[in-house]
Residue, then its C-alpha position, 0 to 999 in steps of 0.5 A: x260198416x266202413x270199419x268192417x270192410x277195411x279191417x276185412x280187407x287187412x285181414x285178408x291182406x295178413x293171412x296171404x302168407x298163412x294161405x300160402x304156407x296151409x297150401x304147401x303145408x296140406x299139399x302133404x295131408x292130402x297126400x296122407x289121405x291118398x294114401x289110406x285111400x280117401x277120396x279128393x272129395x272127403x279129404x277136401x271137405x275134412x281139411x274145410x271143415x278141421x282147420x288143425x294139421x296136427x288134428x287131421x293128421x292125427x284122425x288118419x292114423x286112427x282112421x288107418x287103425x280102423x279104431x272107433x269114433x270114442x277114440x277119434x273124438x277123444x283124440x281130437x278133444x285132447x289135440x286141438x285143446x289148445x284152441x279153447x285158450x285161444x279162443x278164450x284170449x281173442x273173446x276177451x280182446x273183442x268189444x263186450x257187446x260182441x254178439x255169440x254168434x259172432x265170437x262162435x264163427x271166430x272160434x271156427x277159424x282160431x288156428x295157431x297163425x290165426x290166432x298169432x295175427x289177430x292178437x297182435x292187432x292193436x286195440x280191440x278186435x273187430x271179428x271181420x279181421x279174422x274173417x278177412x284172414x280166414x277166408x283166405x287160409x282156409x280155402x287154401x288150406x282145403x285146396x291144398x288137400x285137394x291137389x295133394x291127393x290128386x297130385x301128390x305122386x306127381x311130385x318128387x319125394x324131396x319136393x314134398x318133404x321140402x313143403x312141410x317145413x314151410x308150416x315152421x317158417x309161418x311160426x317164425x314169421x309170426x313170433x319175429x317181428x312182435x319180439x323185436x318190439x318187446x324184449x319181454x315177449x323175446x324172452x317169453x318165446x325162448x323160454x317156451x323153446x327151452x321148456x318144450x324142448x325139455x317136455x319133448x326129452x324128459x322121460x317124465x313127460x313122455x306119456x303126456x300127448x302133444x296137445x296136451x304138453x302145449x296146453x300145460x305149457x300155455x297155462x304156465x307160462x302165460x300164468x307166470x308172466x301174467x303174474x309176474x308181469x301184469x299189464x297196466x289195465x288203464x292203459x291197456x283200455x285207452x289203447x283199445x279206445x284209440x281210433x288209430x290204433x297206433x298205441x300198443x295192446x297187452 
């Protein structure tokens, strides 16, 4: 119990910047929803309920659209795909004697920086980090959407513009540092770059969504390093034993 409690609190501590940057990141969603006129209360329980900005913003358009629930759902299925892989790396990092419902309430919070901070956690994965993480993003990331609404005409134009940028700032903050340590990863990070830029210009890729680019890319890049770069599983396991943590993790 003690554990739990302190990897909850470390967790907590962790999704501060994440909380802080869903906040300025949503501010501008809720701001969307006004304008195609939800309510603050249905846009605040859309954003408690969908941890995706891509996918949120995504369901406005179609919502602006008046298209039907096939092609919402659809769009969604395709968009937020790529947190089935994430989902998947953290369930293997935790113990195997994880209940479900555990890896089930963990798969509810698995966003691109949540998922950054919690597969860098050395050993294995105690869920009650990523419910410290959580609970602290996902409330601001909903009251952001709530001010957004209720406040979005307030603001000048070039603040709001100047709030988006800080979703990029987040993914920085979270590639960095484990790059400095591993010049493997550093490389692995470029080389993503290099590929989703050529994804985004190529026009034999233009047809492809979004999502749907980033899953392709995680497959094959993952697999590749995978492949050419196994990890030693002995080691990884003594790592993953160690009480301390202070041993690296694949």
């Amino acid at each position: 119990m003690a554990d739990h409690r302190k990897n909850f609190l470390s967790g907590m501590h962790d999704g501060i910047p994440i909380a802080l940057g869903y906040f300025a990141v949503s501010f501008t969603l809720g701001i969307a929803c006004r304008n195609i006129g939800l309510s603050a209360f249905d846009s605040t329980l859309m954003s408690f309920t969908n941890l995706t900005s891509a996918g949120e913003f995504a369901a406005l358009g179609i919502m602006a659209a008046g298209s039907s629930y096939w092609e919402m759902a659809l769009s969604q299925f395709v968009i937020n795909l790529r947190y089935m892989l994430m989902s998947c790396s953290l369930s293997q990092k935790m113990a195997p004697e994880t209940p479900m419902y555990h890896r089930l309430l963990v798969g509810y919070g698995v966003t691109d920086e949540i998922f950054g901070i919690s597969v860098n956690v050395p050993g294995r994965l105690d869920p009650f980090y990523v419910y410290g993480a959580v609970s602290i993003a996902s409330p601001a990331w909903a009251l952001g959407t709530l001010f957004g609404v209720v406040l979005g005409n307030v603001l000048p134009a070039r603040i709001v513009v100047a709030l988006s940028v800080a979703l990029y700032g987040m993914f920085i903050a979270i590639i960095v540092p484990p790059a400095r340590r591993d010049r493997l990863l550093a490389v692995l990070i470029l080389a993503s770059m290099a590929l989703s830029w050529l994804f985004a210009r190529l026009p034999l890729f233009s047809g492809i969504s979004g999502g749907m680019k980033i899953i392709i890319l995680t497959v094959l890049i993952s697999g590749a390093a995978a492949f050419l770069f196994p990890v030693d599983r002995g080691l990884a396991g003594h790592g993953a034993e160690n009480e301390d943590g202070g041993q690296s993790h694949a």
